[in-house]
ROMIZA-748491 format. One record per residue (C-alpha): residue number from 1; z, x, y; residue in one letter. Coordinates in steps of 0.5 Angstrom, whole numbers. Each point is the difference from the previous one (the first is absolute). Example, Ala and Ser with C-alpha at 12.3 -4.5 7.8 and 13.67 -1.06 7.14 Angstrom:
BEGIN
<r k="1" pz="16" px="25" py="-9" r="a"/>
<r k="2" pz="-2" px="2" py="7" r="s"/>
END
This chain:
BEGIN
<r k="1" pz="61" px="37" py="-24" r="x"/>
<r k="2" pz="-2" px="-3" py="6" r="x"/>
<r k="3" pz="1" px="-7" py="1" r="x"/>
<r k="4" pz="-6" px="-3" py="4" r="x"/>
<r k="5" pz="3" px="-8" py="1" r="x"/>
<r k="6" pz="3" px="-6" py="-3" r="x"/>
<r k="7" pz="-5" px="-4" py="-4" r="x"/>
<r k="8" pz="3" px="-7" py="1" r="x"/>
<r k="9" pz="4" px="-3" py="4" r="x"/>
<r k="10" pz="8" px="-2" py="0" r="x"/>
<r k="11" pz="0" px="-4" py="-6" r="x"/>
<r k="12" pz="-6" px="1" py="-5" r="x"/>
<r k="13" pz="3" px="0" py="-6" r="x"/>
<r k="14" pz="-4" px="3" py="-7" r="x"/>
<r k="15" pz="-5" px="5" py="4" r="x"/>
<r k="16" pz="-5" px="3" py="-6" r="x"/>
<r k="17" pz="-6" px="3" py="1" r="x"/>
<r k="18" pz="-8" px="0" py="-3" r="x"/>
<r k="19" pz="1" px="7" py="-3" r="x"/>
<r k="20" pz="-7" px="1" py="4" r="x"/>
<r k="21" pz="-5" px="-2" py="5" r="x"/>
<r k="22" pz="-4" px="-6" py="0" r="x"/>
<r k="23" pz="-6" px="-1" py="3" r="x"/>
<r k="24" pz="2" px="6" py="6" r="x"/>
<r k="25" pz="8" px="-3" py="1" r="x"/>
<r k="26" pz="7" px="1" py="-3" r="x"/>
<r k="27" pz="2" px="-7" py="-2" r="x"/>
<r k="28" pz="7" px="-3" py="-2" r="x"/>
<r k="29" pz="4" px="-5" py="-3" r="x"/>
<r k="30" pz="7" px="-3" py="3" r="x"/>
<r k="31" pz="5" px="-5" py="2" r="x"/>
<r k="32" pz="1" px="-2" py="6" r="x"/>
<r k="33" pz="7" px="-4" py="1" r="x"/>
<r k="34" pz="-2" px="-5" py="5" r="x"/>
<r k="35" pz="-1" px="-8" py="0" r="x"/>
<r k="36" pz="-7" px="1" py="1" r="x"/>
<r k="37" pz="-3" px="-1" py="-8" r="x"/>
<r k="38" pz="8" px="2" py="-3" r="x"/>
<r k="39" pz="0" px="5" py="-5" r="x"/>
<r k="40" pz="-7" px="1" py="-2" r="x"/>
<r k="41" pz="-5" px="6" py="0" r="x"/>
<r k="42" pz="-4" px="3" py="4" r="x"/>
<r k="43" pz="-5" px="5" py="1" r="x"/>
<r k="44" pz="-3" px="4" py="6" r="x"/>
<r k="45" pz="-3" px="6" py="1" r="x"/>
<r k="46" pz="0" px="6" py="4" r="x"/>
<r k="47" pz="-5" px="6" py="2" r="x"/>
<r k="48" pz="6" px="5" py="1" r="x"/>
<r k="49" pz="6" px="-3" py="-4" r="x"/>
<r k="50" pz="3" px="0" py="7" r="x"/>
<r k="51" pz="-4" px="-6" py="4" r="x"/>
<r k="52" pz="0" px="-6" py="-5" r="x"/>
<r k="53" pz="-3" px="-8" py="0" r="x"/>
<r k="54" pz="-6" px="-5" py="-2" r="x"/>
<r k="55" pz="7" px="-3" py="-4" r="x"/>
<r k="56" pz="-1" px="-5" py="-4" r="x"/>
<r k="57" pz="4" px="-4" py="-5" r="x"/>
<r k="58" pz="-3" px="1" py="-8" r="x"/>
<r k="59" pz="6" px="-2" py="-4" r="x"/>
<r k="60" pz="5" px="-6" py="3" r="x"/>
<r k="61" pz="6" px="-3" py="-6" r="x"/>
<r k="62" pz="-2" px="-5" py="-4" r="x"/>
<r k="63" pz="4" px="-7" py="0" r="x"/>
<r k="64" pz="3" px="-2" py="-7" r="x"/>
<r k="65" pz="-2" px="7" py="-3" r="x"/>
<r k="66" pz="4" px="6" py="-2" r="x"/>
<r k="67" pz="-2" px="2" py="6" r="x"/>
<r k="68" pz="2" px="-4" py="5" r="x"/>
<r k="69" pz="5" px="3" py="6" r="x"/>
<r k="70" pz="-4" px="6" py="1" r="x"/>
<r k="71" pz="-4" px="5" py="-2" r="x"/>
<r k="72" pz="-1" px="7" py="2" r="x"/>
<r k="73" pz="-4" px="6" py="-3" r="x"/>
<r k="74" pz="4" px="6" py="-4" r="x"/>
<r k="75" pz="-4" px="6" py="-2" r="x"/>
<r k="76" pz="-7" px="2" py="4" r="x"/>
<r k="77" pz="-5" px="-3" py="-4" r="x"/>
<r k="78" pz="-5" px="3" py="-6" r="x"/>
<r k="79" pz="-7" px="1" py="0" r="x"/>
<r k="80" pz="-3" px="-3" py="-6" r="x"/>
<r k="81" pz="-7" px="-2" py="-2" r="x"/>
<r k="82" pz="2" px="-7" py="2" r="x"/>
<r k="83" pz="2" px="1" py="7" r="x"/>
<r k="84" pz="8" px="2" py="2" r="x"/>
<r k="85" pz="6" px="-1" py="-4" r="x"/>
<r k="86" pz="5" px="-3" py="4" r="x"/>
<r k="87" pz="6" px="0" py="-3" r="x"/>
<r k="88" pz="6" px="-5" py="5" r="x"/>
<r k="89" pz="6" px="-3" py="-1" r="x"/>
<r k="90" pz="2" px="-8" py="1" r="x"/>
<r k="91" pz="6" px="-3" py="0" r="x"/>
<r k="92" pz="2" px="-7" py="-2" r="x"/>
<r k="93" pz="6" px="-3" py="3" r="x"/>
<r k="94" pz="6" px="-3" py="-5" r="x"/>
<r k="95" pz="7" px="-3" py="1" r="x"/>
<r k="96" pz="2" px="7" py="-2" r="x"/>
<r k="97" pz="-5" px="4" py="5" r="x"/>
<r k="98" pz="-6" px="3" py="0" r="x"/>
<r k="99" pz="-4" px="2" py="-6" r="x"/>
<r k="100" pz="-5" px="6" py="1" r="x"/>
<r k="101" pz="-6" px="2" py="-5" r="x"/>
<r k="102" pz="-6" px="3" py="-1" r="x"/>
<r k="103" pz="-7" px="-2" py="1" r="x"/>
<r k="104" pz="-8" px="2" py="1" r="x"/>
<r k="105" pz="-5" px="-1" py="5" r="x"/>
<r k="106" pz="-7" px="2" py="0" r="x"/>
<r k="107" pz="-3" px="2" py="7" r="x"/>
<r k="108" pz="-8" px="2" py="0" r="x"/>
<r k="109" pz="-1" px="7" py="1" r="x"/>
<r k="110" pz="-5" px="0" py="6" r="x"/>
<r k="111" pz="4" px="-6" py="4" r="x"/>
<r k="112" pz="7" px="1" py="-3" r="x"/>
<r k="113" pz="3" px="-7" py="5" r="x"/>
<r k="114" pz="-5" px="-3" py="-5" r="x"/>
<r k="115" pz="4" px="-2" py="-6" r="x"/>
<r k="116" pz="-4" px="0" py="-7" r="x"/>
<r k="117" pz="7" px="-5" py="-3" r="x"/>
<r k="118" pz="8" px="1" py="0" r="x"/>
<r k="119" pz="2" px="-1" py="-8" r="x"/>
<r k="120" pz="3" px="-6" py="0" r="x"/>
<r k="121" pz="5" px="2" py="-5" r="x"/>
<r k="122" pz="5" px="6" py="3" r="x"/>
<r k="123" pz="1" px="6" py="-4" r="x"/>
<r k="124" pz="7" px="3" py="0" r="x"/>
<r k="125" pz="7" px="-4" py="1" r="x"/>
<r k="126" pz="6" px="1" py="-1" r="x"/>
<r k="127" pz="2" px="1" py="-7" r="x"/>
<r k="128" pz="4" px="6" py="-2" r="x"/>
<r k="129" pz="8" px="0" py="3" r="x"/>
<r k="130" pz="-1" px="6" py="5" r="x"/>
<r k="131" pz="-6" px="-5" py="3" r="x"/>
<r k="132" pz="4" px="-7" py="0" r="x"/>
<r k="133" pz="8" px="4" py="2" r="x"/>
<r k="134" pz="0" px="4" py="6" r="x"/>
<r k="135" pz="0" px="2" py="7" r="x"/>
<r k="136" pz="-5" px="-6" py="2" r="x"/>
<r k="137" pz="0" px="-4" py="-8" r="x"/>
<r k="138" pz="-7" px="-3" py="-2" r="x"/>
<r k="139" pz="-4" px="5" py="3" r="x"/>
<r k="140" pz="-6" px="4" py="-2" r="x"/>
<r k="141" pz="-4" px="3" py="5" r="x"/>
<r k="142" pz="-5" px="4" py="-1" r="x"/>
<r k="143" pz="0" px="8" py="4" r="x"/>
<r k="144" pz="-6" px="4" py="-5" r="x"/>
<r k="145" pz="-6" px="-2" py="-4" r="x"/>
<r k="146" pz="-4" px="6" py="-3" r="x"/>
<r k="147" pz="-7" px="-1" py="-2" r="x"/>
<r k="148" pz="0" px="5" py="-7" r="x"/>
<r k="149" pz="-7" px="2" py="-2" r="x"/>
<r k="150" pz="1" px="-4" py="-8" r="x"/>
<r k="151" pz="-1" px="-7" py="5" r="x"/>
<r k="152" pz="8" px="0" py="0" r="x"/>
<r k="153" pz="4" px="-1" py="6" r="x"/>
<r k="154" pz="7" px="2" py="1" r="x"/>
<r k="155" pz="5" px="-4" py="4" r="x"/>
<r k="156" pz="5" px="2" py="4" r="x"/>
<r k="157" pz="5" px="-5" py="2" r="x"/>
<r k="158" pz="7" px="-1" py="3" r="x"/>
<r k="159" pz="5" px="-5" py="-5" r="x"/>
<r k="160" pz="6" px="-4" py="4" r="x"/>
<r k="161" pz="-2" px="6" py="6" r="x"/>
<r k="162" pz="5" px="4" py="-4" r="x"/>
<r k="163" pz="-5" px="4" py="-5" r="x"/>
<r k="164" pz="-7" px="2" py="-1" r="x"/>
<r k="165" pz="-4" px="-2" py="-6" r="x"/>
<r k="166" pz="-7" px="2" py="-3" r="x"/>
<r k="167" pz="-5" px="-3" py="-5" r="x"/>
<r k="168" pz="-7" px="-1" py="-1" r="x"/>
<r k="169" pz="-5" px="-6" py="0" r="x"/>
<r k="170" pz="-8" px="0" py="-1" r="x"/>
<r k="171" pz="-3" px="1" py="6" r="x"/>
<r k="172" pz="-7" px="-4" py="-3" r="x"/>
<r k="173" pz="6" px="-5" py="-2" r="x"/>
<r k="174" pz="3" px="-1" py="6" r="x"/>
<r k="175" pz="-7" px="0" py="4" r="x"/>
<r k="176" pz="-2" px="-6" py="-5" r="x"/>
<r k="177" pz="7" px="-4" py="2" r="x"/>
<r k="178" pz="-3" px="0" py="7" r="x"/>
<r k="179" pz="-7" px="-4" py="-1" r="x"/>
<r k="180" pz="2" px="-3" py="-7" r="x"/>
<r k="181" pz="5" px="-4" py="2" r="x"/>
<r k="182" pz="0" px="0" py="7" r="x"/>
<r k="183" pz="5" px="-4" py="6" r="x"/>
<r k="184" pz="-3" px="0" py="7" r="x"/>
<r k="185" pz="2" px="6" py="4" r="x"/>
<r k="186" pz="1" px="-4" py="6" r="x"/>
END
């Protein structure tokens, strides 16, 4: 192995990568930790993987929503029909602490910083014991999603950042979510 560079600065946080080019150059989604548009997800492109930039925001927290302290990407996204899955985190505050759940955005497959529509609705939440109790509580955060040749996407998630867990959804249903019952991405 050869390391070749860093791909982000001191404290981007969820890098994940389009699993290929687009139009000539690697893109990627992250979250910068800075007061500049707080917790929200950004993409940028490289030549290389190694020299990034034309950033821009594409996803920011929605206020009074299930996602509204932040946002961050979790798994790279999926190629579908409709365009790239995207499946992020987004965390509500509480009295008792954060909650982290699951949701789906759309992102065009020419132009993936245009976002076809974010699911107004989130798609996991904490649930089960090992979710809701654990190392950090209330949290899935979403590490993996597998695209299956039956129109299944297998997820991957972590629960309570003190286990992983998996399950399925329907990629056309997830998609659908994304432009049927949209919220503004920004």
């Amino acid at each position: 192995m050869e390391k070749i560079s860093l791909i982000t600065h001191a404290d981007f946080r969820n890098v994940v990568l389009f699993p290929e080019k687009i139009g000539g150059r690697y893109a990627r989604l992250d979250r910068p930790h800075s007061e500049i548009s707080p917790w929200s997800i950004w993409i940028s492109y490289s030549p290389d993987l190694v020299h990034w930039g034309d950033s821009r925001v594409v996803l920011k927290p929605a206020c009074y929503h299930w996602d509204e302290m932040k946002v961050g990407p979790g798994a790279p996204p999926v190629k579908t029909e409709q365009g790239w899955l995207d499946i992020y985190h987004g965390v509500f505050k509480t009295m008792d602490g954060a909650v982290y759940r699951l949701g789906a955005a759309l992102h065009d497959l020419a132009d993936p910083s245009r976002i076809l529509g974010v699911a107004d609705e989130w798609i996991l939440q904490p649930e089960d014991p090992w979710e809701i109790t654990g190392y950090v509580h209330n949290v899935v955060f979403c590490c993996g999603a597998v695209p299956e040749p039956d129109g299944t996407l297998k997820l991957y998630w972590g629960g309570a950042d003190s286990v992983m867990c998996a399950g399925t959804a329907s990629i056309d249903e997830l998609a659908d979510m994304c432009v049927s019952k949209p919220r503004a991405p920004l």
